[in-house]
C-alpha positions in Angstrom: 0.0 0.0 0.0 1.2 3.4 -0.7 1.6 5.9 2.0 -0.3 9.0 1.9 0.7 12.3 3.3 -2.0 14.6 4.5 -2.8 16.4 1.9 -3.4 13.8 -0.5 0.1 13.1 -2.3 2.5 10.5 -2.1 5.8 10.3 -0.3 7.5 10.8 -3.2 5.0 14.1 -3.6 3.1 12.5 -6.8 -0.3 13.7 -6.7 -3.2 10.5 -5.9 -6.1 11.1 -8.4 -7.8 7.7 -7.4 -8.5 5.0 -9.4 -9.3 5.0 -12.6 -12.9 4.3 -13.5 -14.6 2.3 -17.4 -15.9 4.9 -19.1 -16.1 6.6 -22.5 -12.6 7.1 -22.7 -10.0 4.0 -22.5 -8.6 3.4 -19.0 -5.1 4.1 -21.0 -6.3 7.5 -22.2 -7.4 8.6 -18.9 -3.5 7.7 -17.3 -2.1 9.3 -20.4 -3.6 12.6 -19.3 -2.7 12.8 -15.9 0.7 11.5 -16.4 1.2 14.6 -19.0 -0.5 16.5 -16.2 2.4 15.1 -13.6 5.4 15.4 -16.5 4.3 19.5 -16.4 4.8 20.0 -13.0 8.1 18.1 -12.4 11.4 19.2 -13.8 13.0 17.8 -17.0 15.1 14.4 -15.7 12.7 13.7 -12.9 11.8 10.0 -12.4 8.7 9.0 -12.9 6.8 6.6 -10.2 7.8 2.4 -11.4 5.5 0.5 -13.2 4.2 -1.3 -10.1 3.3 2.5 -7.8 1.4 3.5 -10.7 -0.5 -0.1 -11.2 -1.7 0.6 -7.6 -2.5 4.8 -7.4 -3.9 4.6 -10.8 -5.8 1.0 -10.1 -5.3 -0.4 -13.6 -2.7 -3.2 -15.0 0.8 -2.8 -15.9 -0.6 -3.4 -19.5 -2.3 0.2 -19.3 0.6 1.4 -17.4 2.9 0.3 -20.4 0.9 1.5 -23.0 0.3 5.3 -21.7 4.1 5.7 -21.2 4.5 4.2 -24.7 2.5 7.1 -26.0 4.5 9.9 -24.1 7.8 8.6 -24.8 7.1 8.2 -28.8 5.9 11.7 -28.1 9.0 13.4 -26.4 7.3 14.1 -23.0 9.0 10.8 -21.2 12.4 9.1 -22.1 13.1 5.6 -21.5 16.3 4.9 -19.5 17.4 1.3 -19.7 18.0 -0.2 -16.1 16.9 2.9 -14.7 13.4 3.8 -15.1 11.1 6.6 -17.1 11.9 10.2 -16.8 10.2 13.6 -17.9 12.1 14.8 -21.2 13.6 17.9 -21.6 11.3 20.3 -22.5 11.6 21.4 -26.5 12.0 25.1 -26.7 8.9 26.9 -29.1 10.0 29.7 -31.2 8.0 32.0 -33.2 10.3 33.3 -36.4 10.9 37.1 -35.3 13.9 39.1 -34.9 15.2 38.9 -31.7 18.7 37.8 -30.0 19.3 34.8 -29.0 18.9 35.9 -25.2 16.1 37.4 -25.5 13.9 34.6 -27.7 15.1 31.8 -24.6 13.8 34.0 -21.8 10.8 34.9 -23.4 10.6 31.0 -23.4 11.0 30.8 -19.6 14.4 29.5 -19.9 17.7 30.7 -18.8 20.3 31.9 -21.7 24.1 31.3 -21.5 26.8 31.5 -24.2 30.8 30.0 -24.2 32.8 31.7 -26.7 34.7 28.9 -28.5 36.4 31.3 -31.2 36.9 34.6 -32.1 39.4 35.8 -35.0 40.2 38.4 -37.4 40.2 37.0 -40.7 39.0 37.0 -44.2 35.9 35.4 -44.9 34.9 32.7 -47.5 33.4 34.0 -50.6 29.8 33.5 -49.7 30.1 35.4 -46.3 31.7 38.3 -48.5 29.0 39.0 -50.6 26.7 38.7 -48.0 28.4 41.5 -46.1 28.9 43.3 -49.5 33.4 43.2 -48.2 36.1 44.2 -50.7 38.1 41.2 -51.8 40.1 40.5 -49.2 38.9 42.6 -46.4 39.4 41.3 -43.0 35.7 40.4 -40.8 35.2 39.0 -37.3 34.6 35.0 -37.0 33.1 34.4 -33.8 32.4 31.0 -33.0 29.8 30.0 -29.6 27.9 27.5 -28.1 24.6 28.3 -26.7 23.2 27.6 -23.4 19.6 27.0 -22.3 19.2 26.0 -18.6 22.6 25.2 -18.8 22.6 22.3 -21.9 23.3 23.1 -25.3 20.1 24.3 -27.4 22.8 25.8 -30.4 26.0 26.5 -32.3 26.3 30.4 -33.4 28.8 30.5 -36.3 28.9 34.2 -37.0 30.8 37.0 -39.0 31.3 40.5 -38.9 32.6 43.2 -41.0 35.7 44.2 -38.8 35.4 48.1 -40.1 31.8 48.6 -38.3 33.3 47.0 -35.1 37.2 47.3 -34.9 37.6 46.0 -31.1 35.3 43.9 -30.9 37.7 41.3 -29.4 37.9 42.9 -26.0 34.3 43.0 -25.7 32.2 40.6 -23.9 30.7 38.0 -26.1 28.8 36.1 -23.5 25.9 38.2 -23.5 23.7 39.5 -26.6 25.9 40.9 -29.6 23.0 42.5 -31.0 22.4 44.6 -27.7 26.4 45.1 -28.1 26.5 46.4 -31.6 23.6 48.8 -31.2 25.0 50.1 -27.7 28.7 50.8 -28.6 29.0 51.0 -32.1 25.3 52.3 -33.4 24.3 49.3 -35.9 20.9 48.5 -34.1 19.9 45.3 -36.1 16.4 46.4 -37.5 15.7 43.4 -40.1 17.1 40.0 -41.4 17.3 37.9 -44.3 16.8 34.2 -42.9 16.3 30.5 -44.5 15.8 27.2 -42.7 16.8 23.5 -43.6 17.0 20.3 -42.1 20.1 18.6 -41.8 21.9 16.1 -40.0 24.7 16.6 -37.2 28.5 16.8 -38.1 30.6 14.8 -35.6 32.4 18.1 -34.3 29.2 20.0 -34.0 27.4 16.8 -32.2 29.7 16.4 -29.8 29.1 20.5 -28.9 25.6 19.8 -28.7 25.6 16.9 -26.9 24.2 14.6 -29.6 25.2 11.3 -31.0 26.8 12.1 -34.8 23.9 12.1 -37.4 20.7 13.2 -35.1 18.8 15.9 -36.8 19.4 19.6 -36.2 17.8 23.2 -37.5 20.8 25.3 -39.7 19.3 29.2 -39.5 20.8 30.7 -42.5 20.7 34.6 -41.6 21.9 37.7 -43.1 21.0 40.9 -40.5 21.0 44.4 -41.9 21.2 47.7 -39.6 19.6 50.7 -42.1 20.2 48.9 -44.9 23.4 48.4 -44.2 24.3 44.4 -43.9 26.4 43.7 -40.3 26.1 40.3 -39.7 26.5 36.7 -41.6 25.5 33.6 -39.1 24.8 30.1 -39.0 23.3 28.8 -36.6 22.7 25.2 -35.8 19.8 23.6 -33.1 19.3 20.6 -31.6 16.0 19.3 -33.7 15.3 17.4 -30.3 14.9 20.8 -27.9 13.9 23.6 -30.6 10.6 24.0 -33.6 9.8 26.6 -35.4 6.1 28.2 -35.2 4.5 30.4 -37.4 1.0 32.0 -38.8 0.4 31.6 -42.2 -2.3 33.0 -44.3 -4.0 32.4 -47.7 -1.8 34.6 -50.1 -3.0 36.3 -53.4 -1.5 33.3 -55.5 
């Protein structure tokens, strides 16, 4: 029997719904819900009661109990650990496609942004980056390489350039925090729109082992060109983990 405390939860502090009733819904339905109701409230790499806790609390078989985890593992909200149980999955970060750094887009998500600079250098770019930031042949830009955090694991991989001319010291600045709020504050180049396309694609081994991921998982490459009056200022790439980041967007029925 499981011990109750007095108001109503387990030991453990897993809420005690009672048993689940036949009805119009399947018994497996009904445990689905209130599972995804417990995964909300815990952290992401909580455990989950065993098999056996839930049998009892819930009042159904281990059949049932199998079959609604089944459901919220194939849908991301559990994760299966072998010899170790079933724990609530890292929540996947929603973004709507606006302009916005990448501090502010994670706390306007409710999660808290970090960033480790993994390169910065003066160099000239590769042809493609050049006529994106409309250089002279062989005028030197900033490549600045960083990981970025979101509570703490890696949600992405900034791989960005700048013309060196708009921001000549930017190498004793600190990176860690936005670079848009940097260029607008000390060197006037508020980023005001962007030029941005999005593929699919599939992890490098370098980049996997940045993000955390086994070589090969799928990942989100941001393509982005951002302009300041006109003026182009930045060329990035930037690559998320497909598993903790989507894309949403309106759409509406065009002219054609």
């Amino acid at each position: 029997m499981t011990d109750l405390t007095t108001d109503g939860r387990t030991a453990e502090g897993h809420v005690i719904h009672g048993h689940i009733t036949h009805g119009v819904v399947p018994k497996h339905e009904q445990l689905r819900a209130r599972l995804t109701e417990l995964a909300a409230r815990l952290p992401a790499g909580a455990p989950l009661p065993g098999e056996r806790q839930l049998c009892i609390e819930h009042g159904v078989s281990r059949i049932t109990v199998r079959e609604a985890i089944g459901q919220l593992v194939s849908e991301g909200v559990l994760v299966r650990v072998r010899g170790k149980g079933t724990f609530v999955a890292e929540r996947t970060a929603r973004s709507r496609l606006h302009l916005a750094s990448f501090h502010e887009d994670m706390r306007r998500l409710g999660l808290r942004p970090g960033t480790a600079v993994l390169e910065l250098a003066r160099t000239v770019p590769p042809p493609a980056t050049r006529r994106a930031l409309e250089l002279a042949p062989g005028e030197p830009a900033w490549h600045l390489r960083r990981l970025r955090l979101a509570d703490e694991q890696p949600m992405s991989i900034d791989d960005a350039w700048y013309a060196a001319s708009l921001a000549p010291d930017l190498d004793v600045q600190d990176l860690t925090g936005s670079v848009y709020t940097l260029l607008a504050e000390r060197y006037g180049c508020t980023i005001d729109s962007a030029e941005q396309t999005v593929r699919a694609d599939e992890a490098g081994r370098a980049d996997a082992v940045l993000l955390g991921l086994p070589a090969g998982r799928p990942v989100l490459v941001f393509d982005r060109i951002s302009y300041s009056a006109g003026r182009p200022v930045e060329h990035a790439l930037s690559t998320y983990r497909g598993d903790r980041y989507e894309v949403a967007m309106t759409v509406q029925l065009g002219a054609g």
